[in-house]
C-alpha positions in Angstrom: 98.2 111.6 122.3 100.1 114.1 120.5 99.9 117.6 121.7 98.1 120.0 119.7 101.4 122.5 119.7 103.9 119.5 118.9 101.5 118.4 116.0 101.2 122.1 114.6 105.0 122.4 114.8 105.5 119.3 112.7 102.5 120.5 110.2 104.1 123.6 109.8 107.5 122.7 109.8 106.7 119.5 106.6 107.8 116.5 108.8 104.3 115.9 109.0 101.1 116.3 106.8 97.5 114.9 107.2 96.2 111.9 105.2 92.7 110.5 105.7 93.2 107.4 107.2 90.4 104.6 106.8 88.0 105.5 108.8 87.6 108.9 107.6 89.6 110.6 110.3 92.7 112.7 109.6 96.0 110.5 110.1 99.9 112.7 110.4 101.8 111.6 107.3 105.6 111.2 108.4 107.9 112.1 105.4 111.2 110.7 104.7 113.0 112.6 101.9 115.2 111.1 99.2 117.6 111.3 96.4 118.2 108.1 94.0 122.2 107.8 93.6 124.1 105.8 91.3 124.2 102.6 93.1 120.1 102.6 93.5 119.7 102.4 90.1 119.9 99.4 87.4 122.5 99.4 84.3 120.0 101.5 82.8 120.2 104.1 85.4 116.6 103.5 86.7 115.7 102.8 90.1 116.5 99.1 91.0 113.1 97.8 92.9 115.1 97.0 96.3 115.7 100.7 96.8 112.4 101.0 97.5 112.1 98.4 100.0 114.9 100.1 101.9 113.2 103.6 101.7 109.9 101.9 103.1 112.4 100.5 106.3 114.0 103.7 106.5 110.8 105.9 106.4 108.9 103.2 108.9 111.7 103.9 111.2 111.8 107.6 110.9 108.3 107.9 111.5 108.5 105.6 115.2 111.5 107.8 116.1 109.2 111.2 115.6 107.0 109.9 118.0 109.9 109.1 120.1 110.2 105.5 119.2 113.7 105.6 118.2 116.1 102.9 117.4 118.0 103.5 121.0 115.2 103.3 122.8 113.7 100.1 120.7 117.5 98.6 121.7 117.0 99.7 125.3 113.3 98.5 125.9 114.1 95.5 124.0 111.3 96.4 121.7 111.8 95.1 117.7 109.1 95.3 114.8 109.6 93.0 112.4 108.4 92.9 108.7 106.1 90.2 107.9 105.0 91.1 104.7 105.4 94.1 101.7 104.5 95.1 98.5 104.9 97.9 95.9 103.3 99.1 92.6 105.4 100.6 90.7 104.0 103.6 88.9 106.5 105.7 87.1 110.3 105.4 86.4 112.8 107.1 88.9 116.0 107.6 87.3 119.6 108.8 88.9 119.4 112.0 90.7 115.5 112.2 91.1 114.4 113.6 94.5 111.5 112.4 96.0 109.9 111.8 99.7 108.7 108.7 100.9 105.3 109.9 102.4 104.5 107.3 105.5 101.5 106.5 108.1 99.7 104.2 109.9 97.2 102.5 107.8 95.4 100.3 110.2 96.4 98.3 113.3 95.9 94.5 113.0 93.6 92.0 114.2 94.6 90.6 117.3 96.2 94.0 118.5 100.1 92.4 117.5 100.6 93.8 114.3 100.1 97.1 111.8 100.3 98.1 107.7 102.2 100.7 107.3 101.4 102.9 103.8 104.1 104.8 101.8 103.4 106.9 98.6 107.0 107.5 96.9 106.5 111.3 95.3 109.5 113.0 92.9 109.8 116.3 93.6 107.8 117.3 90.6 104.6 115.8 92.3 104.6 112.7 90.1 103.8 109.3 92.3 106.5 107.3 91.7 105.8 104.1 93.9 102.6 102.8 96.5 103.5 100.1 98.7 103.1 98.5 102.3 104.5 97.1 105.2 103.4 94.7 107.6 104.8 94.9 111.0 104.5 92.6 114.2 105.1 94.5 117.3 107.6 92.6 119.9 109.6 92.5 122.3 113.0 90.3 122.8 112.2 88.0 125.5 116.0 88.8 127.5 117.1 91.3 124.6 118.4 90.9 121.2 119.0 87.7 120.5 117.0 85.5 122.4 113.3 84.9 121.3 110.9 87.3 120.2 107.6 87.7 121.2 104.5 89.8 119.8 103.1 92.1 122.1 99.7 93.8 122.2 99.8 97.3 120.9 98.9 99.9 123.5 97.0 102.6 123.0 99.2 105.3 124.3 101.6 103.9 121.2 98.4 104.3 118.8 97.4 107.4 120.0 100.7 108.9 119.0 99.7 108.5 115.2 96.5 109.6 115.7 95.3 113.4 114.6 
């Protein structure tokens, strides 16, 4: 589990802010911020619906590294958690130059212990909710390291713990 300091720090500091998770209980929200350039963004110069599929990898990712799950140490433990499914709603335009952050957490942990949804809220600066989507994520490791087979693997609870308030 997180300690009580190291979560106040990240409170207090906005890389971190509580959400109620399903079950009523406070859940840390990891935040990714943003800016939509030029080449995220249709002839029209609105956001191009990829850009924020990408956000949604990038945040995911940010949000494993802040509990120290960083890409390195994924490489080194042979760890990988591959998307299985997503989905967005699309609430409000976001044109060139908009600033937002990609607000992130742990929604629930799958049946069978192998597998999470990840929620994202995509917030402009001014407050207005831009985008609500999901991932789905198998946790695995490589069998001998990238490139040979993958294999899901039960999610511990010193992992779950870590996004837990």
């Amino acid at each position: 589990m997180m300690p009580t300091c190291v979560r106040i720090l990240l409170l207090l500091s906005g890389a971190m802010k509580e959400s109620a998770s399903e079950n009523g209980v406070p859940a840390p929200v990891a935040v990714f911020p943003v800016q939509l350039q030029w080449g995220d963004c249709d002839p029209a110069g609105i956001i191009f619906y990829p850009t924020y599929f990408r956000w949604f990898d990038a945040a995911t990712w940010n949000m494993f590294a802040g509990v120290g799950y960083h890409a390195k140490r994924m490489r080194k433990e042979h760890r990988a958690m591959p998307l299985v499914a997503a989905d967005c709603k699309f609430k409000h335009p976001a044109e060139q130059e908009d600033r937002a952050e990609v607000r992130s957490r742990i929604l629930r942990w799958g049946w069978g212990g192998k597998s999470f949804v990840v929620g994202h809220d995509v917030v402009r600066a001014d407050g207005t909710l831009l985008a609500q989507g999901s991932e789905t994520r198998v946790w695995g490791r490589y069998v001998d390291g990238p490139g040979t087979p993958l294999r899901g693997e039960e999610i511990g609870e010193e992992l779950k713990a870590l996004f837990r308030a």
